[in-house]
Backbone as CSV, one residue per row, in Angstrom:
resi,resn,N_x,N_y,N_z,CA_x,CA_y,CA_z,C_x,C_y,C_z
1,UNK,-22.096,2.730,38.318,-21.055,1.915,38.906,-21.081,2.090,40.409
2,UNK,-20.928,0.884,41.024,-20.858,1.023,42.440,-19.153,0.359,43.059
3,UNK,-18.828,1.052,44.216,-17.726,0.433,44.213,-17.714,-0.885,45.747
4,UNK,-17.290,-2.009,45.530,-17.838,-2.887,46.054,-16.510,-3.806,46.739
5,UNK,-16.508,-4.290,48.340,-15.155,-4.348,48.821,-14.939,-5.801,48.932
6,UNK,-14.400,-6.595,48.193,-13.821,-7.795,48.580,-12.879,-8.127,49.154
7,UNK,-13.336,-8.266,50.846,-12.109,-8.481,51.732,-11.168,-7.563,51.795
8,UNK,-10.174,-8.251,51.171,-9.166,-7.166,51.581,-8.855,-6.232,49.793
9,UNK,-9.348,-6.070,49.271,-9.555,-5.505,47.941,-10.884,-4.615,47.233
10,UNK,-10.721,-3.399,46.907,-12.472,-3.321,46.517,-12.362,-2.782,44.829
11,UNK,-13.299,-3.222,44.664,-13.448,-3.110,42.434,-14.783,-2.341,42.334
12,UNK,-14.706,-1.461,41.339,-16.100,-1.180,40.994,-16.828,-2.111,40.148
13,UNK,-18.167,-2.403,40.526,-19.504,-3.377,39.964,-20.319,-2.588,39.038
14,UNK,-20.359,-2.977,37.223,-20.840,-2.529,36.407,-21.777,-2.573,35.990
15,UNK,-22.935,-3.399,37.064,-24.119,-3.929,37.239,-24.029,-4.447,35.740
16,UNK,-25.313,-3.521,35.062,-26.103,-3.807,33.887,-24.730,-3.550,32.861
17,UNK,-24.009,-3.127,32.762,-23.189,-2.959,31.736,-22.509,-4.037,31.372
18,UNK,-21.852,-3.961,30.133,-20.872,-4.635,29.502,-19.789,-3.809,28.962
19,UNK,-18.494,-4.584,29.196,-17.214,-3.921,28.597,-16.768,-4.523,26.984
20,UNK,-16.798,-3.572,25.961,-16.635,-4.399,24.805,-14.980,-3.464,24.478
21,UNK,-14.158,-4.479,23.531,-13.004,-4.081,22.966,-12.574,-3.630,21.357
22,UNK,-12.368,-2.827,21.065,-12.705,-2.798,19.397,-10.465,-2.497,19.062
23,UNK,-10.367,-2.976,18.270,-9.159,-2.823,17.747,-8.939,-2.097,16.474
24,UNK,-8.362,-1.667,15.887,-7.788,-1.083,14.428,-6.629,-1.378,13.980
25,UNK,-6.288,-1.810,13.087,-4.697,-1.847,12.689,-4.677,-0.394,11.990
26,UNK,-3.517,0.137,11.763,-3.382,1.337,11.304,-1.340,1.583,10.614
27,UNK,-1.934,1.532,9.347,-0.523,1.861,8.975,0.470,2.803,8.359
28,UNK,-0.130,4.094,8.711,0.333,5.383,8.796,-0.658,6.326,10.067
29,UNK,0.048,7.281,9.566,-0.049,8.223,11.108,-1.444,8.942,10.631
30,UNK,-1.795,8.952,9.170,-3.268,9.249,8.915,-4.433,8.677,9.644
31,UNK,-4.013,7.122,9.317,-4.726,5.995,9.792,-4.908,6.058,11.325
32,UNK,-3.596,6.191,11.630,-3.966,6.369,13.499,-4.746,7.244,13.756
33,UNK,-4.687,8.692,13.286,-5.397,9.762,13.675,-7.055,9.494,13.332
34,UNK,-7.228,9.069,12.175,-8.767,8.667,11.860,-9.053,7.695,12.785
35,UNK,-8.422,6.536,13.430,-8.965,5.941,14.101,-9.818,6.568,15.502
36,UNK,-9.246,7.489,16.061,-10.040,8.520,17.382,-10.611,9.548,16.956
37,UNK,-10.284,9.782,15.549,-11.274,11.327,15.204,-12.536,10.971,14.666
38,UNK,-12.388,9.858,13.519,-13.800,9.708,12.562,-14.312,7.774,13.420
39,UNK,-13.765,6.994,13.435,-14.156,5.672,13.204,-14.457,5.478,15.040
40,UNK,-13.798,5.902,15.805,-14.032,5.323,16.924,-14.921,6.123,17.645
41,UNK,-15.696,7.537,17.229,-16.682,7.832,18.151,-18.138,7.685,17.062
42,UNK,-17.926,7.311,15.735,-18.982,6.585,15.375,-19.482,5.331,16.082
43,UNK,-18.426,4.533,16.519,-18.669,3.499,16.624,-19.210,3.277,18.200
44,UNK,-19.199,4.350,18.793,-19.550,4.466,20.057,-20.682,5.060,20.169
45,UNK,-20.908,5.900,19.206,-22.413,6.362,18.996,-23.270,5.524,18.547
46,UNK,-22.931,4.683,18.406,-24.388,3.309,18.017,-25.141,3.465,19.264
47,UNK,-24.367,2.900,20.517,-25.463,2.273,21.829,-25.980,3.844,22.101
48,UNK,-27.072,3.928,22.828,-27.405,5.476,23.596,-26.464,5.032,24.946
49,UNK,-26.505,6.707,25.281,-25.317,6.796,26.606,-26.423,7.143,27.686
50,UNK,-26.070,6.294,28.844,-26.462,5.912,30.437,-26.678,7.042,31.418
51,UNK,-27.943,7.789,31.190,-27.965,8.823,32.010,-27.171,8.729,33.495
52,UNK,-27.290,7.466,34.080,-26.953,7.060,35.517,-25.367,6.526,35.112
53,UNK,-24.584,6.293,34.505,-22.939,6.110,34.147,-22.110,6.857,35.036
54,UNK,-21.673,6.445,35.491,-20.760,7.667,36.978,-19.369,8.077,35.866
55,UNK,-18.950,7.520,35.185,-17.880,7.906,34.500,-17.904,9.220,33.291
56,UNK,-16.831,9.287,32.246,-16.921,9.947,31.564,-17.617,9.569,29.937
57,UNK,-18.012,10.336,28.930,-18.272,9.746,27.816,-17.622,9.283,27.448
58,UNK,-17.893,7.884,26.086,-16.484,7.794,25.463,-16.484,8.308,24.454
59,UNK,-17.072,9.389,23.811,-16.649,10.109,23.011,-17.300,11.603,23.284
């Protein structure tokens, strides 16, 4: 990520990346908790992670 100044505003530029959104419905407090413990860092472990990524993992 680079951070990049428009005028009077500056945003970081994600070049090659893409931002994707994943949702869960969840209808107990089991369900919520499986959603960040088991389902959502599987699901992040699909892509390989960006040696060059300035940020943190997401899982």
């Amino acid at each position: 990520m680079k951070l990049v100044n428009y005028g009077q505003y500056e945003s970081y530029d994600l070049g090659d990346y893409t931002v994707e959104s994943k949702t869960w419905i969840v209808n107990n407090d089991q369900e919520h908790e499986d959603v960040f413990m088991i389902h959502a860092p599987k699901w992040y472990r699909q892509w390989k992670h960006a040696d060059d990524y300035k940020l943190g993992r997401a899982y």
